[in-house]
C-alpha positions as CSV (number, residue, x, y, z in Angstrom):
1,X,0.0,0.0,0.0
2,X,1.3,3.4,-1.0
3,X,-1.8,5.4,0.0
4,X,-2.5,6.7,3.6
5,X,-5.7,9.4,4.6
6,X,-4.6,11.8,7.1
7,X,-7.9,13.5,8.2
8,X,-9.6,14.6,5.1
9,X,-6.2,14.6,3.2
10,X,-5.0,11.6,1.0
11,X,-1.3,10.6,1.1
12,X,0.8,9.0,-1.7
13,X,4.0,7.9,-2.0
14,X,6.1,8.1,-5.4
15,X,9.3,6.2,-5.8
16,X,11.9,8.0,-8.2
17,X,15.3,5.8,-7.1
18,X,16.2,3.9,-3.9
19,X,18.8,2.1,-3.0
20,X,22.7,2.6,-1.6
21,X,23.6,6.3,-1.2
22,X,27.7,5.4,-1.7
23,X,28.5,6.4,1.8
24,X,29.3,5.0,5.1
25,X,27.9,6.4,8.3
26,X,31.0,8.2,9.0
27,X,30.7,9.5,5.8
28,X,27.1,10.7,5.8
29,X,27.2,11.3,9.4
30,X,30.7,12.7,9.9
31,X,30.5,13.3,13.7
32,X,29.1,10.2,14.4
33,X,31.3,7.4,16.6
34,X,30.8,4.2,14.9
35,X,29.7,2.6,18.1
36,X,26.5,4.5,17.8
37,X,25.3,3.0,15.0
38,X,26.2,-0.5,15.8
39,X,23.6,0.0,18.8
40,X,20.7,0.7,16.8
41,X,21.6,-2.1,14.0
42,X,18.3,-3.7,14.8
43,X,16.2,-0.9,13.7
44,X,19.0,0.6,10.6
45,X,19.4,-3.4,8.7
46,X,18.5,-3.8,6.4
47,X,16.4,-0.7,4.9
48,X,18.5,2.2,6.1
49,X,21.9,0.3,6.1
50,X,23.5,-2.5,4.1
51,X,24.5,-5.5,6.8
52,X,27.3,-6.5,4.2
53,X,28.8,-3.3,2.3
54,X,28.2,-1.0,5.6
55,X,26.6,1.4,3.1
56,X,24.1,4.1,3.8
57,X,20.3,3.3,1.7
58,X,18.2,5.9,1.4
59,X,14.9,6.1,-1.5
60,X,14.4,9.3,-3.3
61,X,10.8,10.4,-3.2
62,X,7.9,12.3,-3.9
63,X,4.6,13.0,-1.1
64,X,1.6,13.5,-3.2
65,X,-1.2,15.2,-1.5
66,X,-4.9,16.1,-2.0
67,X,-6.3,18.5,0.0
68,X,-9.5,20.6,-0.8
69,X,-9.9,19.6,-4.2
70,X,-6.2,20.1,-5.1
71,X,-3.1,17.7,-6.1
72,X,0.4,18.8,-4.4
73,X,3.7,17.5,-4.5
74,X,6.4,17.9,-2.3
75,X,9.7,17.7,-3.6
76,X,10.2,16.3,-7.2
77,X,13.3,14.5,-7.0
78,X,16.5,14.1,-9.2
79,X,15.3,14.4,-12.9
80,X,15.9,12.7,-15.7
81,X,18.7,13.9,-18.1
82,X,20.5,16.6,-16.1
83,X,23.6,17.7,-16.2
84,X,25.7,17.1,-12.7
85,X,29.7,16.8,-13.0
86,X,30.0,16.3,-9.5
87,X,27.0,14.2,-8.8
88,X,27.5,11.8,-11.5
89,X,25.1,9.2,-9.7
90,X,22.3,11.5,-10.2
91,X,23.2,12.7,-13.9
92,X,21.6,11.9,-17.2
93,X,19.0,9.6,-15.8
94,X,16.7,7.7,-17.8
95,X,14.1,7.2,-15.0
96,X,10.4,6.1,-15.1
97,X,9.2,8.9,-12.2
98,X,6.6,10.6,-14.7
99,X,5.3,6.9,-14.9
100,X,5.3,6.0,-11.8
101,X,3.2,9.4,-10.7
102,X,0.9,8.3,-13.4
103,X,-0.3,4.7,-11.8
104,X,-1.0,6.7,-8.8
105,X,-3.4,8.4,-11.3
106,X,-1.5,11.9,-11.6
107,X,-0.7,13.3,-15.1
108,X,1.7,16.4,-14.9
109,X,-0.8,18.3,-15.8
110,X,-3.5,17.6,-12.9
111,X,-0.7,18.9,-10.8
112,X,-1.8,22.5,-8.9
113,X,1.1,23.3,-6.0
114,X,5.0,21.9,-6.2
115,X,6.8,22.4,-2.6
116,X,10.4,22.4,-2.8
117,X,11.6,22.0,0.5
118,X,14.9,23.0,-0.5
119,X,16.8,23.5,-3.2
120,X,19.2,20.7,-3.3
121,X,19.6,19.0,-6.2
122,X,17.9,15.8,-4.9
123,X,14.9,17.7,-4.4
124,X,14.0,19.8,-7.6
125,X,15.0,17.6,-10.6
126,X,11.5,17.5,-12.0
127,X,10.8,20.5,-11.6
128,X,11.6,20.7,-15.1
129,X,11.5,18.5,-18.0
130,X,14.0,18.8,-21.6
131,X,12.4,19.9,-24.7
132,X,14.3,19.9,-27.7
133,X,17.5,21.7,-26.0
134,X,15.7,23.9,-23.1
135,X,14.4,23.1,-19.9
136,X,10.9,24.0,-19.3
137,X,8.3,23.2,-16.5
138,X,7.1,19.6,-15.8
139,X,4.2,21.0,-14.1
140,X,2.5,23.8,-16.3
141,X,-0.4,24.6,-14.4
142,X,1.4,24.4,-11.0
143,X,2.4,27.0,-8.5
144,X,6.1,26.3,-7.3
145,X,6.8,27.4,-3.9
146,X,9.9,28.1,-2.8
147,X,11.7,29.6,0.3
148,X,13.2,32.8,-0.5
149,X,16.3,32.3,1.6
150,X,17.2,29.1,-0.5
151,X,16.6,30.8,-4.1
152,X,18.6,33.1,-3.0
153,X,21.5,31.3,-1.8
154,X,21.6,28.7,-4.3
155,X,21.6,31.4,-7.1
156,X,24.9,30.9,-9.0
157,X,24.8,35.1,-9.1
158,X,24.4,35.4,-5.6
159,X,26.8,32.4,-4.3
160,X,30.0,31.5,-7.3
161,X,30.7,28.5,-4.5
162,X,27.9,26.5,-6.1
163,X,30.4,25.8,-9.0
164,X,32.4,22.3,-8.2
165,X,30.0,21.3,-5.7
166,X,26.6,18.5,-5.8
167,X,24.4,21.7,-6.8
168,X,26.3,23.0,-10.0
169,X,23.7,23.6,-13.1
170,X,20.3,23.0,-10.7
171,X,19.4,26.5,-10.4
172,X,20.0,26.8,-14.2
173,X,18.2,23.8,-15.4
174,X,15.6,23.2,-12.3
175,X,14.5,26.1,-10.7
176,X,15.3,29.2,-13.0
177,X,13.2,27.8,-15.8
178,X,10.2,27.9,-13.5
179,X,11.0,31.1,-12.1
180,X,11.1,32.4,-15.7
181,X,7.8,30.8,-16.6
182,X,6.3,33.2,-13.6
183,X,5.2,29.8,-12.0
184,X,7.5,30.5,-9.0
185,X,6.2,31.9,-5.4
186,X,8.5,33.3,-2.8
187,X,7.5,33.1,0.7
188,X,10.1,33.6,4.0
189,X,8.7,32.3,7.6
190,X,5.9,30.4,7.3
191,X,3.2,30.0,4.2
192,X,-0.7,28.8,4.7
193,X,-1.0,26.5,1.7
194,X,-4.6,25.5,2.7
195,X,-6.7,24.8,6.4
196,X,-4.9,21.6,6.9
197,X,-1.4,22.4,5.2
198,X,1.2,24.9,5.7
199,X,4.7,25.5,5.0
200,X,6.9,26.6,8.0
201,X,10.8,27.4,7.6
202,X,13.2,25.0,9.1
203,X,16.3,26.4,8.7
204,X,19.8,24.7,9.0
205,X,20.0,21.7,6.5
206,X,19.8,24.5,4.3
207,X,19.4,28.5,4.7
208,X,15.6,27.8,3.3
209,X,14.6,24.5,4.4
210,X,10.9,23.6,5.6
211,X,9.1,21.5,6.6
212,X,5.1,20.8,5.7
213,X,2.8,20.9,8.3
214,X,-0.7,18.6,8.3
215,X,-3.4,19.1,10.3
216,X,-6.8,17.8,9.2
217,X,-9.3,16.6,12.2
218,X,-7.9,14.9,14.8
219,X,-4.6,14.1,12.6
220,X,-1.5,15.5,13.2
221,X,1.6,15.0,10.3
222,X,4.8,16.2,9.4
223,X,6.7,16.2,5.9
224,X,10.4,16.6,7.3
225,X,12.3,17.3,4.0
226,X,15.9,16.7,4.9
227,X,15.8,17.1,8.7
228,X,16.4,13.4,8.7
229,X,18.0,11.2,6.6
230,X,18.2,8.0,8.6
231,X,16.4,6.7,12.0
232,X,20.0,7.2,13.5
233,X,18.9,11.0,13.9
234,X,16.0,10.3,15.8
235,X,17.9,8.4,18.4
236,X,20.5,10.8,18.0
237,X,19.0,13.8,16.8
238,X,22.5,16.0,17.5
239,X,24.2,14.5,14.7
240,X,24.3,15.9,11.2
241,X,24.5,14.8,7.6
242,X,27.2,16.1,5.7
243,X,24.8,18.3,3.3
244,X,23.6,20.8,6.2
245,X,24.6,24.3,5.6
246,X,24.6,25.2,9.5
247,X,25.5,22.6,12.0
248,X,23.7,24.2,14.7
249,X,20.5,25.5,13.0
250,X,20.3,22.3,11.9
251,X,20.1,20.6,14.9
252,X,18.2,22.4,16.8
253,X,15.5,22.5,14.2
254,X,15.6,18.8,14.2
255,X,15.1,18.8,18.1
256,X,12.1,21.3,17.7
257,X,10.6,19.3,15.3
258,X,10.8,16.1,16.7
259,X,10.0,17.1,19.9
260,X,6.8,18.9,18.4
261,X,5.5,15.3,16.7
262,X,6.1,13.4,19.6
263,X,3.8,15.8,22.0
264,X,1.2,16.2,19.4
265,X,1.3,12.8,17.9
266,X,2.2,13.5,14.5
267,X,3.4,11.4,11.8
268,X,6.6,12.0,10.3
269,X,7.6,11.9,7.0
270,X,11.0,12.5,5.8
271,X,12.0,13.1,2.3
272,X,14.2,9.7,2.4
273,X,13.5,7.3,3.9
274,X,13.0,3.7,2.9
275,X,11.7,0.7,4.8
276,X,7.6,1.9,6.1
277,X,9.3,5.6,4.7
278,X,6.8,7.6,7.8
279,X,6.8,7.1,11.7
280,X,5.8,8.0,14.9
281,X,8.0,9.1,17.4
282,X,8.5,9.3,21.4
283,X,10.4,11.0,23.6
284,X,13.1,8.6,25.3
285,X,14.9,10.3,27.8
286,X,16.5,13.7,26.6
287,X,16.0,12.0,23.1
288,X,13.3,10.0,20.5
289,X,12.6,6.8,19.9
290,X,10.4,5.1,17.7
291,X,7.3,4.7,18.5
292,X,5.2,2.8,15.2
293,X,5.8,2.7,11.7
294,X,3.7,3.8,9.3
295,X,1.3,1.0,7.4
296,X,3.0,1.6,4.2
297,X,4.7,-0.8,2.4
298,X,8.1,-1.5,2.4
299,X,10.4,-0.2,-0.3
């Protein structure tokens, strides 16, 4: 099953890729002591970490939501076809995502809101599709929301350290071409996308991150973007992945949020992970634990 109902909103799940990220905790998680992990092996093998390679899996997703007559996605993945010298993993893709959002009855065009939760280039890849030799909207009738703080930042004009790093050409070929299209909507510290959604910044992964906030009847959810990569961080929320922009934002968002779901309930739903891929947590101690997965299926 890849369909849950939160209150009067309905919750699908679209795979783009899963599988090994090519790192090893110490890697991903630079600041984390190996001993850490081998605690929690129970909960991380196999989904979240491979018993025999010691390498990281994560899944590369989309949330599809409808809410109040309207179809929204949050984050739109890698792409197909793109450009990315220093991601070459993630580079001129040939995947079947537009297919895959089709079984679960969406055609690009049905689509009214994209969320980008950040700008990373893991996050935005359809956001655009290539025509001939330009990049244009995959979405044509969408509104693309965006934190101003990350289309700021991630602007090649505004930040020349982009160049040589995983986010070289994703402005350019993902989010510019929307912008251009006037398709694009800026918002800062928090942004009401309907009565049961809203968007609410979560800074420190990135300058503009967010996170999604549900609340439909007695339901309570969360759509985490990148505050979590693994179950590790939930267990250990202090620790980082390598990708966050501000070590310290970054953590204390996590805390907040976490500790937020677990007093109110609230499903969590980050952007990567495999396994059930949403959870319920608890407060253990000056930390979380998990409390239930979600009921749907495995990837």
């Amino acid at each position: 099953m890849s369909d849950i109902t939160l209150g009067q909103v309905e919750v699908t799940r679209v795979e783009e890729l899963y599988g090994p990220v090519g790192m090893t905790p110490e890697v991903f998680f630079p600041e984390s002591p190996k001993h850490k992990w081998d605690e929690h092996r129970s909960v991380l093998v196999p989904d979240f970490l491979d018993d025999e390679t010691g390498i990281c899996r994560i899944a590369v997703q989309t949330w599809v939501l409808r809410s109040e007559g309207r179809t929204i996605l949050i984050d739109t993945g890698v792409g197909n076809h793109k450009e990315r010298p220093y991601a070459p993993f993630w580079g001129h893709l040939e995947l079947d995502f537009l297919g895959n959002l089709a079984r679960a009855g969406v055609q690009p065009d049905d689509v009214d809101i994209v969320i980008n939760t950040h700008l990373h280039v893991d996050h935005v890849g359809w956001n655009t599709r290539l025509e001939g030799q330009s990049w244009v909207p995959t979405f044509r009738n969408a509104s693309y929301l965006m934190h101003k703080a990350d289309f700021e930042f991630w602007n090649p004009a505004n930040n020349p350290k982009i160049a040589g790093g995983v986010n070289q050409n994703v402005f350019e070929d993902s989010v510019a071409p929307v912008y251009a299209a006037g398709q694009v909507t800026l918002w800062e510290t928090s942004h009401r996308i309907d009565t049961a959604l809203h968007l609410q910044a979560a800074p420190g992964h990135t300058p503009g991150s967010s996170v999604v906030m549900l609340a439909s009847g007695t339901e309570r959810a969360v759509f985490a973007g990148d505050l979590l990569h693994s179950p590790f961080q939930i267990m250990h929320p202090e620790h980082n992945s390598c990708f966050c922009e501000d070590a310290h934002a970054a953590r204390k968002t996590r805390g907040e949020i976490l500790g937020r779901a677990a007093d109110t309930n609230a499903l969590v739903l980050p952007a990567h992970f495999t396994g059930h891929g949403a959870l319920e947590v608890e407060r253990s101690g000056t930390s979380f634990g998990i409390k239930r997965w979600a009921s749907l299926d495995r990837l």
